[in-house]
N, C-alpha and C positions, 0 to 999 in steps of 0.2 A: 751877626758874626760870632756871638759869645754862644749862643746856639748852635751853630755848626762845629765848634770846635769843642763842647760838649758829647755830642754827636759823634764827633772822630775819638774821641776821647773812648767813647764807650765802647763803640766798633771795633774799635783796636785790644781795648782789653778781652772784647768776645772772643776775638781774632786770637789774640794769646794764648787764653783759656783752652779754646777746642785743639789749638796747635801741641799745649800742653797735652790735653789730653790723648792725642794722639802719640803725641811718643809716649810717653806711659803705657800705651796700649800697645806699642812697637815692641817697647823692652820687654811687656808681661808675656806679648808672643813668643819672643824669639828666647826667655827664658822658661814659654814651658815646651820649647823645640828641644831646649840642652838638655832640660833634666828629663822630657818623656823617651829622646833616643838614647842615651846616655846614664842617667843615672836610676829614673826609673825601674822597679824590679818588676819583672814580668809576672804577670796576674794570672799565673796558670795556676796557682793553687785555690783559686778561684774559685775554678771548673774542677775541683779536685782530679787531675791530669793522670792519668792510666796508662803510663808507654806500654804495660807488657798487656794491655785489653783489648779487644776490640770496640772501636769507638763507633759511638752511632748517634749523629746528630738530627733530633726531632724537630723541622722548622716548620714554623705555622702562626697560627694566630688565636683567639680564645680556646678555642676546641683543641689546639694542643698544650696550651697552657695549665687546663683541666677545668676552665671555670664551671660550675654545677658541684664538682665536687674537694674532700681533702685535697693537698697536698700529693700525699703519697698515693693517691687512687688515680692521679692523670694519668694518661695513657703510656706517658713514657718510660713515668715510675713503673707501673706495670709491666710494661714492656722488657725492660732492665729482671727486675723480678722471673720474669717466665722465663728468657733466654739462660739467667744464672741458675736456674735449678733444674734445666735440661741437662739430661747425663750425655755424657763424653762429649762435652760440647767445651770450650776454649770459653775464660771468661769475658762478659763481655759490660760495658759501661756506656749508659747512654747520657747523652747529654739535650735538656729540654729546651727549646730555643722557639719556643711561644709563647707572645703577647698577644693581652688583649687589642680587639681592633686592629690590630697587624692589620696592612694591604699587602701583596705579592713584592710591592717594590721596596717596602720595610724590610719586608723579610729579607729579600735578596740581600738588601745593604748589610743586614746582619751579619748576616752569613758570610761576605767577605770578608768584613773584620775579624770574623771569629777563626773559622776554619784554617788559618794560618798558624794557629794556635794550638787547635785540636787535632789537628791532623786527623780525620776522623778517613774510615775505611767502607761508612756506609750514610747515605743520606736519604731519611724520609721527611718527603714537600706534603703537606695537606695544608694548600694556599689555597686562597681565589676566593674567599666564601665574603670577603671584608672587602672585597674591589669592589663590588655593585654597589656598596653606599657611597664611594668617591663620585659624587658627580663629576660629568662632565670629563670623566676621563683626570682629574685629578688636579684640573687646571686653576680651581680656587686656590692651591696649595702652591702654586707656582707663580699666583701673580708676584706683580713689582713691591707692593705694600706688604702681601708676607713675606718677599726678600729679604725688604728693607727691615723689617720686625725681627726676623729672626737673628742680621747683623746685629743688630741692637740687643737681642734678650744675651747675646752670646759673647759679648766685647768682655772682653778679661778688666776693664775699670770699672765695669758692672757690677762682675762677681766679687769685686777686692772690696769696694763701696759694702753690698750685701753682707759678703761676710763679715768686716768690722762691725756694721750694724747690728748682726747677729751676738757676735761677743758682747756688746755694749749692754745689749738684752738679756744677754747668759748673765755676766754680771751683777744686772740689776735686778734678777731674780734671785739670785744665791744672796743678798744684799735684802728681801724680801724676806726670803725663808728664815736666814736668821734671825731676823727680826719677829717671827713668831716664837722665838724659845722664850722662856721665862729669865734666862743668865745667859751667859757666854759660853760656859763650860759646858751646859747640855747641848749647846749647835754642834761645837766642835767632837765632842762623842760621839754625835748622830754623826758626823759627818769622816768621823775615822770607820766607823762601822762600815759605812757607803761603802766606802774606800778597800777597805777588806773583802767588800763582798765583791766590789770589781775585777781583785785581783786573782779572786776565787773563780770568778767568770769565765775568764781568762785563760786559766787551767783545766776550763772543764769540770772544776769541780762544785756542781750547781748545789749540791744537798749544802755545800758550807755555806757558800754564797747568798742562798735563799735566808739562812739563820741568819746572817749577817743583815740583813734587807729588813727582816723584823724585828730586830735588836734596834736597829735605826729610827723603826717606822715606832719599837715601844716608849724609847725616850719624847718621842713627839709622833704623834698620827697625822699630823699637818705639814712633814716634811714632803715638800713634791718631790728634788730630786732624788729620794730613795724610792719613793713610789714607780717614778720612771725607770731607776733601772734594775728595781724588780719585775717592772713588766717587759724591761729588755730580754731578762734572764727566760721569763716565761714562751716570749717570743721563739729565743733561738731552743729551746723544748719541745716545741709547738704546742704550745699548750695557751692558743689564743683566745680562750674564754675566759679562763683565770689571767692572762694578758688586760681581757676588755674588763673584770671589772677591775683588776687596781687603780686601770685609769679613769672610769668612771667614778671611785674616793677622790683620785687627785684633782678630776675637774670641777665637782661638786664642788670642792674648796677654792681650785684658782679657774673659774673659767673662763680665763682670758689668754692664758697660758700656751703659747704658740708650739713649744716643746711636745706638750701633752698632745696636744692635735694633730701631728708632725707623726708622733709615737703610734695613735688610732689610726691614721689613713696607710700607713704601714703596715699595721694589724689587719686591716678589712684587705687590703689587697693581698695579703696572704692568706686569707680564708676564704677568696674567692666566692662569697659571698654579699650580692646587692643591697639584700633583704636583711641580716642581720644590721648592716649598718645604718639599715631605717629604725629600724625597732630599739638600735643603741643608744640615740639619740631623743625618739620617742618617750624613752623613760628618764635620761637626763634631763628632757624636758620639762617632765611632771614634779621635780625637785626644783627646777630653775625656772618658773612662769614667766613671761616677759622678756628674753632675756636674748639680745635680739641677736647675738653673734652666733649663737644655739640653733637659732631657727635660721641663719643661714647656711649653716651647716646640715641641719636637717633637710633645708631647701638641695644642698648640693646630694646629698646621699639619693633624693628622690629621684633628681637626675640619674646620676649613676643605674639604681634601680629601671627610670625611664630607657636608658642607651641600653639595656641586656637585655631590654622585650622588645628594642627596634632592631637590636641584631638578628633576631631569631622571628621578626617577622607578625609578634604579637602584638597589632599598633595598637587596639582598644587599649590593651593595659597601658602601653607606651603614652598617649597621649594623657590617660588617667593620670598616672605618675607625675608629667610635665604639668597640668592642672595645678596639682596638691604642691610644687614647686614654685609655679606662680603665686599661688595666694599666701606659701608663708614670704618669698623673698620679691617682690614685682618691684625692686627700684634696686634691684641690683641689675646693673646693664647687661652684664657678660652672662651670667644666667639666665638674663630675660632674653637677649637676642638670639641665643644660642637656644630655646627653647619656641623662640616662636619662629626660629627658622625651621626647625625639626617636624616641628605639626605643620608647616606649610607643606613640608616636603611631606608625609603621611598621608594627608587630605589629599593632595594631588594624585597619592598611590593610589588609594580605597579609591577614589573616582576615576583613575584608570587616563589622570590628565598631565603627566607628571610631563610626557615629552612634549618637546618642542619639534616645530616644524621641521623638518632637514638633519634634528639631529638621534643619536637610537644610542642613546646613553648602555644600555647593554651589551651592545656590539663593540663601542670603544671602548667600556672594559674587559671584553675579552680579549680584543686586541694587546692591549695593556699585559694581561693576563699571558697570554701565549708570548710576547715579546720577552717579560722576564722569566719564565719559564725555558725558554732560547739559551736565555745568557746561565741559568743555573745549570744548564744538560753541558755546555761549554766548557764552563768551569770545573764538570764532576768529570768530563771526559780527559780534559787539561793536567786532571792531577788525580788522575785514575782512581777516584771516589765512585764508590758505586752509587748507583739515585734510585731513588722506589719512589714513586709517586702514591698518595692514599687518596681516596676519594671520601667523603664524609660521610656520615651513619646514614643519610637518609639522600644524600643527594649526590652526584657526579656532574661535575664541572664540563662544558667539551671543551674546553680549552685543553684541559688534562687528557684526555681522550685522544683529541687531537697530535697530542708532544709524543705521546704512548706511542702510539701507530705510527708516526714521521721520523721516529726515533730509537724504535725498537728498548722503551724503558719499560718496564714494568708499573702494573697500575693495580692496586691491590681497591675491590669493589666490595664496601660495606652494608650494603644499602638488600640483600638477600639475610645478610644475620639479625637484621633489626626490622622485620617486615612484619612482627607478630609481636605483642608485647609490649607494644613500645612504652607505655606509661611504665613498666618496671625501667625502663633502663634509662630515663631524661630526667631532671630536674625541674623544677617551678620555671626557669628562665628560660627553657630549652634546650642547652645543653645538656650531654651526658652527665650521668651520677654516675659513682664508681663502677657498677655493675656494667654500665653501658661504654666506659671507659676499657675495662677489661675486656670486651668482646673485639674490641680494634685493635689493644694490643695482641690479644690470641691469634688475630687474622693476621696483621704484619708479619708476628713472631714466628707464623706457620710459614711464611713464604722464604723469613732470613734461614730458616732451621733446613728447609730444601732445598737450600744452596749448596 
């Protein structure tokens, strides 16, 4: 009996708890309902918002992102560039709306949210290239347990939990740092300096800013947080090399430092760059032997590296990379599982065994393909957005083919300018380099200019 009512005992406080935590999660909702309609200030300066421009939204996925090359060499920076130095032509502002790994159904989603915003007067689609790796039509991404996972990653008592934690860690690093000065008065200098140099940031004004970062970094070389947000400052310069080594000093010193690694995975996705971020790590390596948080870090970069030779189709390298991934990190789950699902799916490719009986994994994503392409002609009909469809440097879709001709949109065909040459104008990964960026903007640019 003393058992059973143990029992209820327990039950009931479980009962509590989750009940607790539901309303908590009711209130966090419903107050970020008030402040997102309500008080929140609209994030068009964002997008740096151009009412008197012509707006022109680039949606896609790596290949309009720019991955292979800079920043400013993607296709849409380029794009923006040729259209404003056309003479007697009205200025015009585009806006870049591709990520890596995009499918056609990301993008779309995008693009709803965004377009409300931008009110944009022309839209070019170069989708469909990142559907073929969804098996199965998409259906892993739909089952019940990634449902129930994503409720879970996304419950607002999640993120309140996380982020206290986060502070608690902020704290006990600045609590840290101090604690390397030799007095008190040298923290607090370095740390007024910091403080100057943020506010110099702020303004734009980097030359002070950077003085200030060094003033900070002289009274102590082992302050991490001036190190970090001198490589913030480096960041928004783009100047991500002198970015990657300050944080290469700061890890050297703290390499456990989650801020600092936060700061790098930031840096590499804005350089667009796989390979550097192998080679980054390779040499923090060679300073840090042993050191096992390092090498899964380097284990995740190889990855990375491994997924931009299976986009583009180059699996020997692809599997290589997942190899050199396995033998630094083989006991981490989510890297192992997620790499030896990858080469199962490879091996199936190369041996031409990948489908299953009854079903033609190609066909339902073009289906897929042609479905949201449907819903985006709708939508640009809807609110009298013009649509141009692009086809990729070396390939055309028939889904896109298909929407062209049903549809009467235009389909701009890259695949004659890039037929000679091609090692000048692609990158190690596959993608376009600048050069080969530029020839898709000229071909777009030519079709908007003869309008």
């Amino acid at each position: 009996m003393g058992i059973k009512k143990i029992v209820n005992k327990i039950l009931l406080i479980l009962f509590g708890i989750i009940i607790g935590i539901l309303i908590v999660e009711g209130f966090l909702n419903f107050a970020e309902f008030i402040y997102r309609d309500f008080f929140k200030p609209k994030k068009l300066e964002a997008f740096n918002f151009e009412p008197e421009a012509c707006r022109i939204i680039c949606l896609g996925d790596s290949w309009t992102f720019g991955m292979g090359a800079l920043p400013q060499k993607n296709y849409p920076a380029q794009l923006q560039t040729i259209l404003n130095e056309s003479q007697n032509v009205g200025k015009f502002k585009v806006y870049n709306l591709g990520y890596p790994n995009f499918t056609s159904s990301m993008a779309i989603k995008k693009f709803k949210d965004i377009y409300p915003q931008l009110k944009p007067q022309i839209v070019i689609a170069m989708v469909g290239r990142s559907d073929q790796w969804v098996l199965e039509n998409g259906s892993a991404e739909n089952s019940f347990y990634q449902k129930i996972k994503q409720i879970f990653l996304n419950a607002r008592v999640l993120k309140l939990v996380n982020i206290s934690l986060y502070n608690m860690n902020h704290n006990l690093l600045r609590k840290q740092d101090k604690g390397l000065f030799v007095d008190k008065q040298s923290f607090e200098a370095a740390m007024v300096w910091v403080k100057f140099g943020n506010d110099y940031r702020l303004k734009n004004m980097f030359a002070e800013a950077e003085a200030c970062y060094n003033k900070a970094l002289c009274l102590d070389p082992k302050l991490v947080v001036a190190s970090i947000e001198k490589a913030r400052l480096y960041k928004i310069k783009g100047q991500y090399a002198e970015a990657l080594n300050v944080l290469a000093q700061a890890l050297n010193i703290d390499t456990e430092n989650k801020q600092i690694k936060q700061e790098l995975s930031d840096v590499f996705i804005r350089m667009n760059d796989p390979w550097q971020r192998v080679k980054f790590y390779q040499n923090i390596l060679k300073h840090n032997q042993g050191n096992v948080s390092l090498k899964k870090k380097l284990a995740s970069a190889y990855v990375v590296l491994a997924d931009s030779f299976f986009v583009n189709k180059q699996f020997d390298k692809t599997i290589a990379n997942y190899d050199k991934a396995m033998q630094l990190d083989p006991e981490n789950e989510k890297i192992y599982s997620s790499i030896i699902y990858n080469q199962a799916i490879l091996r199936k490719m190369l041996s031409r065994k990948m489908k299953k009986p009854g079903l033609n994994y190609q066909k339902l994503n073009e289906i897929t393909l042609t479905k949201n392409l449907k819903e985006l002609v709708l939508i640009c009909k809807k609110q009298n957005i013009e649509l141009v469809l692009s086809g990729y440097p070396l390939e055309m879709l028939g889904p896109l083919q298909k929407i062209s001709a049903d549809y009467a949109i235009p389909l701009i065909d890259h695949r004659q300018s890039f037929s000679e040459r091609t090692d000048v104008f692609f990158a190690a990964d596959g993608h376009c380099n600048g050069a080969g960026y530029k020839i898709v903007a000229e071909n777009i640019s030519q079709y908007i200019l003869s309008e």
